[in-house]
Structure formats: structure tokens, C-alpha cells
PDB file of N, CA, C and O in Angstrom:
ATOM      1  N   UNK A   1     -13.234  -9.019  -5.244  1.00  0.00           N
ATOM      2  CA  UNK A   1     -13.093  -9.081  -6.672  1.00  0.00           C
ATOM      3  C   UNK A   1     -14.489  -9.108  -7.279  1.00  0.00           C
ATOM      4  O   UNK A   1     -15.277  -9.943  -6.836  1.00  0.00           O
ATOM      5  N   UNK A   2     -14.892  -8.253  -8.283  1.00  0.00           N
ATOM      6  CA  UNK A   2     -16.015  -7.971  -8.952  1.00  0.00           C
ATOM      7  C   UNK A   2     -15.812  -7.891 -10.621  1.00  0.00           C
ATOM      8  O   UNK A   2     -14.861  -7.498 -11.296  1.00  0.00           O
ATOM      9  N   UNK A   3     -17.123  -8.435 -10.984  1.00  0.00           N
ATOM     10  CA  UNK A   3     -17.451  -8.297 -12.974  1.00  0.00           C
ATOM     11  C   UNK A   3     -18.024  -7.079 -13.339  1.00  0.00           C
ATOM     12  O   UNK A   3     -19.031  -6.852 -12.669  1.00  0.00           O
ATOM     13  N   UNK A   4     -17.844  -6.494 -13.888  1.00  0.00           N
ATOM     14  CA  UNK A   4     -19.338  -5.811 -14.752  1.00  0.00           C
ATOM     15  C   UNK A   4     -19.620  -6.098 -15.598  1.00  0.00           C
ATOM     16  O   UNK A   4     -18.726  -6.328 -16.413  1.00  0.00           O
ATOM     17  N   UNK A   5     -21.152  -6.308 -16.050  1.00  0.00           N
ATOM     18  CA  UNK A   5     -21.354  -6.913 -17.586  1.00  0.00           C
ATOM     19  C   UNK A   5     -22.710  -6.006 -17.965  1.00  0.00           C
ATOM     20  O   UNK A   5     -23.777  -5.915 -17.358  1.00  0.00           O
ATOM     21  N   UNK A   6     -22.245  -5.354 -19.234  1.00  0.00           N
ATOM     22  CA  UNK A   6     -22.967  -5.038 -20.119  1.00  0.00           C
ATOM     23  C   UNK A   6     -23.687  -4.942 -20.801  1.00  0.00           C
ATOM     24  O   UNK A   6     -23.362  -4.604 -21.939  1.00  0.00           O
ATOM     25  N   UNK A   7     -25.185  -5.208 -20.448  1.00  0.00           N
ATOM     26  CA  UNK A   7     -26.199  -5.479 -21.487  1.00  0.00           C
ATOM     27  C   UNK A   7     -26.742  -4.326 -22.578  1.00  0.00           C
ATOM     28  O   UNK A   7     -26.205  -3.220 -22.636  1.00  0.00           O
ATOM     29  N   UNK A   8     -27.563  -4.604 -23.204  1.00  0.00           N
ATOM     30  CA  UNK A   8     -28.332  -3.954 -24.390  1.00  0.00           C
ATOM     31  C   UNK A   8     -29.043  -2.610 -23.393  1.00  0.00           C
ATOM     32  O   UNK A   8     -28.880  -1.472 -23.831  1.00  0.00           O
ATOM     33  N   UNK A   9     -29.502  -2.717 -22.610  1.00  0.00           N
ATOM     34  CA  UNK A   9     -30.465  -2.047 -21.838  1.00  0.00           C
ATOM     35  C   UNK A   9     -29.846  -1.909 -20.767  1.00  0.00           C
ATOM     36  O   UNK A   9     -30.561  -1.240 -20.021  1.00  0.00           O
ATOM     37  N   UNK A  10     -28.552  -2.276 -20.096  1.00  0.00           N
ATOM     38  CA  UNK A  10     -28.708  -1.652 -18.568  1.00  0.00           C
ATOM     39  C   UNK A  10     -27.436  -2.446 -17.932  1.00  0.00           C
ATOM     40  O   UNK A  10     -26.581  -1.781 -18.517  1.00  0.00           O
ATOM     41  N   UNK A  11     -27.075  -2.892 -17.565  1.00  0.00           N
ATOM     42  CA  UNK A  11     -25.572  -3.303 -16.164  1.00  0.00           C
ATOM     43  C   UNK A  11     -26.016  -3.998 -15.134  1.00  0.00           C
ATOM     44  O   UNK A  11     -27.077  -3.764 -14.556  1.00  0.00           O
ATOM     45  N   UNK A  12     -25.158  -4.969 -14.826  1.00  0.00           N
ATOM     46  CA  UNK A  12     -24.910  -5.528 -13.729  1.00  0.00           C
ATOM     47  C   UNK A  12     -23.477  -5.419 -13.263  1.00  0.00           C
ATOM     48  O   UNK A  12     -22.587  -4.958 -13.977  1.00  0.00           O
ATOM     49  N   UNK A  13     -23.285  -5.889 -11.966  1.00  0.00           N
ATOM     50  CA  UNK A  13     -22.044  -6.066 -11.533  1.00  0.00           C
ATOM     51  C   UNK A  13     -22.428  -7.228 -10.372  1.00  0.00           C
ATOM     52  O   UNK A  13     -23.303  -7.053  -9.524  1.00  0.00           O
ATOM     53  N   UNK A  14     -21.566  -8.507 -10.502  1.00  0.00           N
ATOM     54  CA  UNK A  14     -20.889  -9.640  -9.949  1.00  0.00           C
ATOM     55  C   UNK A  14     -19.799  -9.523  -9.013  1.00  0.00           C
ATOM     56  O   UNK A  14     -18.708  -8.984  -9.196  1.00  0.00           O
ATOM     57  N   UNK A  15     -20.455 -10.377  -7.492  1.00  0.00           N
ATOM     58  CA  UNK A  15     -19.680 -10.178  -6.995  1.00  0.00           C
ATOM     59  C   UNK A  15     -18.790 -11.584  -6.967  1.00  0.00           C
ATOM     60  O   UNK A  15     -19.427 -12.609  -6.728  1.00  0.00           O
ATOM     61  N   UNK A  16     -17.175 -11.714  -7.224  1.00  0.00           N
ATOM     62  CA  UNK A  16     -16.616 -13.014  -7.784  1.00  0.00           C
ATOM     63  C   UNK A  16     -16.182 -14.052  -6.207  1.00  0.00           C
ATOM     64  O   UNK A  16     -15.874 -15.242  -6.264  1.00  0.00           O
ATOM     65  N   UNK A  17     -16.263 -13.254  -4.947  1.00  0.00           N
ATOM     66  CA  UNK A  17     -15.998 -13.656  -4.112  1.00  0.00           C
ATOM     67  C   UNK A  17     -16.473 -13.265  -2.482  1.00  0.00           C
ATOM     68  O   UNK A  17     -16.018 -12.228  -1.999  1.00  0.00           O
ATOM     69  N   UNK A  18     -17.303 -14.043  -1.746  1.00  0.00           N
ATOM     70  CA  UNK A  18     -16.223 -15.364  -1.634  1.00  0.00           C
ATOM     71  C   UNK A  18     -17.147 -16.201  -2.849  1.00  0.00           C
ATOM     72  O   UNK A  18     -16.609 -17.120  -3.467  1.00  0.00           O
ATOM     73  N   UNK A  19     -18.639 -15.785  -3.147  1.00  0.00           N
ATOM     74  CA  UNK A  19     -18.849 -16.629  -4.387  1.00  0.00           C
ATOM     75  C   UNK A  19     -19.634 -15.702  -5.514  1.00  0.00           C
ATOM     76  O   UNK A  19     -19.939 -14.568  -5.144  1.00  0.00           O
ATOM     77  N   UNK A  20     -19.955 -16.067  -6.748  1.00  0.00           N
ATOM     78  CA  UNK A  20     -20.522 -15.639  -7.474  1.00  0.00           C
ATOM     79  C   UNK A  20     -22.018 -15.055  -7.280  1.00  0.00           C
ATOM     80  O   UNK A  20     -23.035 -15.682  -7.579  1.00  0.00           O
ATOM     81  N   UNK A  21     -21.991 -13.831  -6.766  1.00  0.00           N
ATOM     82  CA  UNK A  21     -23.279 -13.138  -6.465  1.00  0.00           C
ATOM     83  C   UNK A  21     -23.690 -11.972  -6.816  1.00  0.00           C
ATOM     84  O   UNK A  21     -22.820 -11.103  -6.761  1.00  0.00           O
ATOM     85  N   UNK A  22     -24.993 -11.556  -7.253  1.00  0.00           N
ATOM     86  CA  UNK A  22     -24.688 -10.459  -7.709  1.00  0.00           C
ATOM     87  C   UNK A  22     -24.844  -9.016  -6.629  1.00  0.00           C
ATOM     88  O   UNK A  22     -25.258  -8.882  -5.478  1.00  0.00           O
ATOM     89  N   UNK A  23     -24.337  -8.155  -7.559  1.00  0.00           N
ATOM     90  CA  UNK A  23     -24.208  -6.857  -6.351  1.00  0.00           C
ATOM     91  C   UNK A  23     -25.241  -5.937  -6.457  1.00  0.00           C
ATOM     92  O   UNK A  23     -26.059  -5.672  -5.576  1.00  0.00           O
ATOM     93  N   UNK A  24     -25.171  -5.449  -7.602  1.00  0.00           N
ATOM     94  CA  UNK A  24     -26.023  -4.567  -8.124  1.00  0.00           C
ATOM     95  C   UNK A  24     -26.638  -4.605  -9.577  1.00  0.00           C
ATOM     96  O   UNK A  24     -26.087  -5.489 -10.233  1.00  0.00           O
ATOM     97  N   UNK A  25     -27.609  -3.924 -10.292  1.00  0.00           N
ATOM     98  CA  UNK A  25     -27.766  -3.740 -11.526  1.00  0.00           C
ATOM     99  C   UNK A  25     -29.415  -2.738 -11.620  1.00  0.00           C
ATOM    100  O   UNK A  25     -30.387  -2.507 -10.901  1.00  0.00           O
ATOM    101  N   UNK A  26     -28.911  -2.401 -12.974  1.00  0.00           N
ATOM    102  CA  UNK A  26     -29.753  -1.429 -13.703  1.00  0.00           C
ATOM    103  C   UNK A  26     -29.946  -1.234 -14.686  1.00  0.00           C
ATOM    104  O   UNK A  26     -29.079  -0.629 -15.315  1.00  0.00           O
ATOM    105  N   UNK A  27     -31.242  -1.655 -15.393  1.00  0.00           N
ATOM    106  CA  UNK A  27     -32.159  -2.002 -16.462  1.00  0.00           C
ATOM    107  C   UNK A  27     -31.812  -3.251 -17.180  1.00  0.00           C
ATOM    108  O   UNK A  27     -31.694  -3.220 -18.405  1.00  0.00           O
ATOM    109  N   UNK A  28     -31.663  -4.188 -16.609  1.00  0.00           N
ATOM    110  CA  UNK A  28     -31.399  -5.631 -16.858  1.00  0.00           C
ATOM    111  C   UNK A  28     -33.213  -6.546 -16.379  1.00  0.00           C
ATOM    112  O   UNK A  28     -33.830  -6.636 -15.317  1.00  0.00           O
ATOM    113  N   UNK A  29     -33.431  -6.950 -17.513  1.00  0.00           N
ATOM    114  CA  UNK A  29     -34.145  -7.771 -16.948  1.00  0.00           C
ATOM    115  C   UNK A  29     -33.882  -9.384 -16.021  1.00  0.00           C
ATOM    116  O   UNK A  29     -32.965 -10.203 -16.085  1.00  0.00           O
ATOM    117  N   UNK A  30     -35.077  -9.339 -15.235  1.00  0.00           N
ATOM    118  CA  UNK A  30     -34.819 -10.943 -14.088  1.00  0.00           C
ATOM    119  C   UNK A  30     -34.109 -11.862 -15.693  1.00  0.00           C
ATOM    120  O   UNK A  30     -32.902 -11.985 -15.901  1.00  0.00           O
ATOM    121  N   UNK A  31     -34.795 -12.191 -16.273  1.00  0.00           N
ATOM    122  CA  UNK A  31     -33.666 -13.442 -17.436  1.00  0.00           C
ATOM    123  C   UNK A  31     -32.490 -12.541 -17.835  1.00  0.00           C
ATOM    124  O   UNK A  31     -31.533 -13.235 -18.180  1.00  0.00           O
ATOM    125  N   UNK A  32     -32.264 -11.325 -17.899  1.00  0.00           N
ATOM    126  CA  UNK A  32     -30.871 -10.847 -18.595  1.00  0.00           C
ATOM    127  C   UNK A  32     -29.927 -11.184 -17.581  1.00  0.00           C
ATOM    128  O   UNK A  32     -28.748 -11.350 -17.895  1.00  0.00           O
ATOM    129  N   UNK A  33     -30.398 -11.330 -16.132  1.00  0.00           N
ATOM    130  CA  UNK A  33     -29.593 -10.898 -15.020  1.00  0.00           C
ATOM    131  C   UNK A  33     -28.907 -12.707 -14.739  1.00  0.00           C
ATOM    132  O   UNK A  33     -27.797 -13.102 -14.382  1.00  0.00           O
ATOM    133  N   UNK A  34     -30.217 -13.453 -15.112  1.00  0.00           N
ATOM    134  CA  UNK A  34     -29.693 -14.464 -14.483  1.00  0.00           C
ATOM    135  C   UNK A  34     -29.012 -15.246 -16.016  1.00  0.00           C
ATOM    136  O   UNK A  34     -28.615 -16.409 -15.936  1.00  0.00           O
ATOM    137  N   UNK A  35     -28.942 -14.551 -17.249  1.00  0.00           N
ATOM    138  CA  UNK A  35     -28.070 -15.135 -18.281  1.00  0.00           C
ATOM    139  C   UNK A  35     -26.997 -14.816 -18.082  1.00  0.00           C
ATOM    140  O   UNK A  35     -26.077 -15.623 -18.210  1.00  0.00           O
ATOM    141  N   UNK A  36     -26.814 -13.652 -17.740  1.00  0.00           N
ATOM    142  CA  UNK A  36     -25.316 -12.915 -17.172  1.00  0.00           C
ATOM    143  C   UNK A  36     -24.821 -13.730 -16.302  1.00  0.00           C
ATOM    144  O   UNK A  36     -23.721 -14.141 -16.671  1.00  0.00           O
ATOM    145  N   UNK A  37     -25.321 -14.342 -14.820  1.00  0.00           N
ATOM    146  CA  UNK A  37     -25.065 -14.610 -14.030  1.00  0.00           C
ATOM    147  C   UNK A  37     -24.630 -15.946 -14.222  1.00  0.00           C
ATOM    148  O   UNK A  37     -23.744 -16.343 -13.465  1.00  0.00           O
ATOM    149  N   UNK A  38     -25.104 -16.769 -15.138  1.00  0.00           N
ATOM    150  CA  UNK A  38     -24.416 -17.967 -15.433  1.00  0.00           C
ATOM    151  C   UNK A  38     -23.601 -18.149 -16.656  1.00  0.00           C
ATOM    152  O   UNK A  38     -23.098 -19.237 -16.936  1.00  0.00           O
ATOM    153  N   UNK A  39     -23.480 -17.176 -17.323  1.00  0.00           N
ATOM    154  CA  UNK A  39     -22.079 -16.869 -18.273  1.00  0.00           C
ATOM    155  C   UNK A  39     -20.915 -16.527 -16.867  1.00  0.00           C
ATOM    156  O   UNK A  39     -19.906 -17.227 -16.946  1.00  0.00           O
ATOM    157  N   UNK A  40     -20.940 -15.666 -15.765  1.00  0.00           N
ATOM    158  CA  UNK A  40     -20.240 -15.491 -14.771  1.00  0.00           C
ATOM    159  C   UNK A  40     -19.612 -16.880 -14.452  1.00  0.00           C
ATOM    160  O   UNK A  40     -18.473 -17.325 -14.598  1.00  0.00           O
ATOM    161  N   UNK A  41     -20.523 -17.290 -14.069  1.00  0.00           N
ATOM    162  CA  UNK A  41     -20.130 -18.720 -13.220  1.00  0.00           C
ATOM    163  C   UNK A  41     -19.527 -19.346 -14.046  1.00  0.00           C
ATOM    164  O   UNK A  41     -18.531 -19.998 -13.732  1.00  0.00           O
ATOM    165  N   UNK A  42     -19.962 -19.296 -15.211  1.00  0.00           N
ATOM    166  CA  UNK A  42     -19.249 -20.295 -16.560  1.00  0.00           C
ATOM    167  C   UNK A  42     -17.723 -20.119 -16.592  1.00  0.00           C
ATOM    168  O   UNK A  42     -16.914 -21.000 -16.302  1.00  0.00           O
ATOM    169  N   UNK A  43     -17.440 -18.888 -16.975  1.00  0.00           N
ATOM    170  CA  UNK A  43     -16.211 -18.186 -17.093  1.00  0.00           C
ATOM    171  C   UNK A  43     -15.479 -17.680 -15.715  1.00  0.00           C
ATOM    172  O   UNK A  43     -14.462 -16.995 -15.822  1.00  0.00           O
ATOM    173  N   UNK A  44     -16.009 -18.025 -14.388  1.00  0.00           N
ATOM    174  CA  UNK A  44     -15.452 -17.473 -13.553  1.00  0.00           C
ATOM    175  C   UNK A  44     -13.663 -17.463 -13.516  1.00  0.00           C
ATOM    176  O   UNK A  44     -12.951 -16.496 -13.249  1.00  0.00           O
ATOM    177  N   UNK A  45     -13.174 -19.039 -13.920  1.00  0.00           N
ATOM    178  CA  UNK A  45     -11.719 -19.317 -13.556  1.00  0.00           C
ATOM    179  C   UNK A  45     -11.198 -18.188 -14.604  1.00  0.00           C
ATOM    180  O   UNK A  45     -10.530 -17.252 -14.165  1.00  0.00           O
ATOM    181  N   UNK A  46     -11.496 -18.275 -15.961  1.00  0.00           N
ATOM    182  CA  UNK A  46     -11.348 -17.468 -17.125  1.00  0.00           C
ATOM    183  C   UNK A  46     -11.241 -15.801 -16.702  1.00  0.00           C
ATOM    184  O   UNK A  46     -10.154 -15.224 -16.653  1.00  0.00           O
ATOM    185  N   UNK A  47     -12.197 -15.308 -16.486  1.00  0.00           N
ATOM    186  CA  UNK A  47     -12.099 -14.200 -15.759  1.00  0.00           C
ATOM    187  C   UNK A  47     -11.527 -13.834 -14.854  1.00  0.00           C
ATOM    188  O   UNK A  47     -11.109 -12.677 -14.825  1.00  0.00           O
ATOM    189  N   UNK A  48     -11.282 -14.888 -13.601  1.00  0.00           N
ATOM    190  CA  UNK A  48     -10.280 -14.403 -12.833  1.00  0.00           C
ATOM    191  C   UNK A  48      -8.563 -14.498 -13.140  1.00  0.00           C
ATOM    192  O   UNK A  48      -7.620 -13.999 -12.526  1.00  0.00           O
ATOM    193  N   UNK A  49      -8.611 -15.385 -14.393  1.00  0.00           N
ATOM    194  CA  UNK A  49      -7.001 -15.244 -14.860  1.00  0.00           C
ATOM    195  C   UNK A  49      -6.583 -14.443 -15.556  1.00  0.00           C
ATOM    196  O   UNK A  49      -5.371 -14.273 -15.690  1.00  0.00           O
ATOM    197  N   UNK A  50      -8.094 -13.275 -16.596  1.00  0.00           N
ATOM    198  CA  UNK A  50      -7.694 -12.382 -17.307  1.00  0.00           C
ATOM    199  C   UNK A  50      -7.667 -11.227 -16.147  1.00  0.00           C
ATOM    200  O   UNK A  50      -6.952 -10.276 -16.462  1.00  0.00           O
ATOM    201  N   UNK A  51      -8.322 -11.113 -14.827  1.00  0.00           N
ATOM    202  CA  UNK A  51      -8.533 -10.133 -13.813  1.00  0.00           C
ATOM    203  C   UNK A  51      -6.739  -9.898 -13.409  1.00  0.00           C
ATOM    204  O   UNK A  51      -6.099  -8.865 -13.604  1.00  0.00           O
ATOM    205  N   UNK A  52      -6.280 -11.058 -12.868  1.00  0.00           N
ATOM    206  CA  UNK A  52      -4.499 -11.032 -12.196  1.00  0.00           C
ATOM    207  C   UNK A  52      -3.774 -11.102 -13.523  1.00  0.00           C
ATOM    208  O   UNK A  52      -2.565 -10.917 -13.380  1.00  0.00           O
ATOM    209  N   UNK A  53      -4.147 -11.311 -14.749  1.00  0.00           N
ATOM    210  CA  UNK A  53      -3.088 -10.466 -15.806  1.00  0.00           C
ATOM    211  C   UNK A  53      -2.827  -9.622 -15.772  1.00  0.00           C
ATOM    212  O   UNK A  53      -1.653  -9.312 -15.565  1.00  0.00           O
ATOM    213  N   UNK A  54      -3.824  -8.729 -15.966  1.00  0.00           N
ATOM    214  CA  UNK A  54      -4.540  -7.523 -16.561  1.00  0.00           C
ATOM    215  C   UNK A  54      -3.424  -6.815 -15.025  1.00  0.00           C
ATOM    216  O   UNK A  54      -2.332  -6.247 -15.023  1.00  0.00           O
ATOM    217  N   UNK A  55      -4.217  -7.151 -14.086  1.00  0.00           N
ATOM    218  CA  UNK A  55      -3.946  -6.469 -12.569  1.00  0.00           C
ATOM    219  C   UNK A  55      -2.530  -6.503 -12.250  1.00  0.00           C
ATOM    220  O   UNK A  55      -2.058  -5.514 -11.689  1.00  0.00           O
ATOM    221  N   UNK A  56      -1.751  -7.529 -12.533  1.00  0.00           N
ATOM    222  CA  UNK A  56      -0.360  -7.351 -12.322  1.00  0.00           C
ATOM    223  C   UNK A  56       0.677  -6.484 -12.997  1.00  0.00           C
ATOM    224  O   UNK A  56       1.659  -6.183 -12.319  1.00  0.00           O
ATOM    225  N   UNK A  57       0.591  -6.019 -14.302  1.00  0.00           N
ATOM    226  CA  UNK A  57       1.410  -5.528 -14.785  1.00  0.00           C
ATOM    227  C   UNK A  57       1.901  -4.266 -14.195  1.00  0.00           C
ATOM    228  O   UNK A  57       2.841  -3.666 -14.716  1.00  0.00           O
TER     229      UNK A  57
END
């Protein structure tokens, strides 16, 4: 299970398991990456309950 998040300048993608890490990204700066990365962690339960909504229908 994986995020992508969207910055001004460039992408990341989160990996949600087995923990919050990241995978990849491009044109994110080191602070964009690691603001992203702890909005992730913040919202992880959140995200993974909109992920098996979304995914089940």
C-alpha cells in the first residue's frame, strides 16, 4: 500500500507498509519531502480508511 503527494514543484510517493517510508520522488525538496512525510505519518490511519473505501466499492 502506497501515497502519492503532490507538491508545488515535484512528487513523492510513500510507502504505507510494512511502515511509513518513502519510495521515490521528484523535484521535492529534503524539507518538502520530510513535511510530506510527516503529514503521512500524521494521517496514516486516515488515509488508510479513505484507501479500503475508496478500494472496496
Amino acid at each position: 500500500m502506497h501515497v502519492h503527494v503532490q507538491g508545488q514543484n515535484g512528487e513523492a510517493k510513500f510507502w504505507l507498509e510494512p511502515t511509513v517510508a518513502l519510495a521515490q520522488h521528484a523535484g521535492l525538496s529534503r524539507r518538502e519531502i520530510n513535511e510530506a512525510l510527516y503529514l503521512v505519518q500524521e494521517h496514516e490511519n486516515d488515509i488508510r480508511s479513505a484507501r479500503r473505501k475508496h478500494f472496496s466499492r
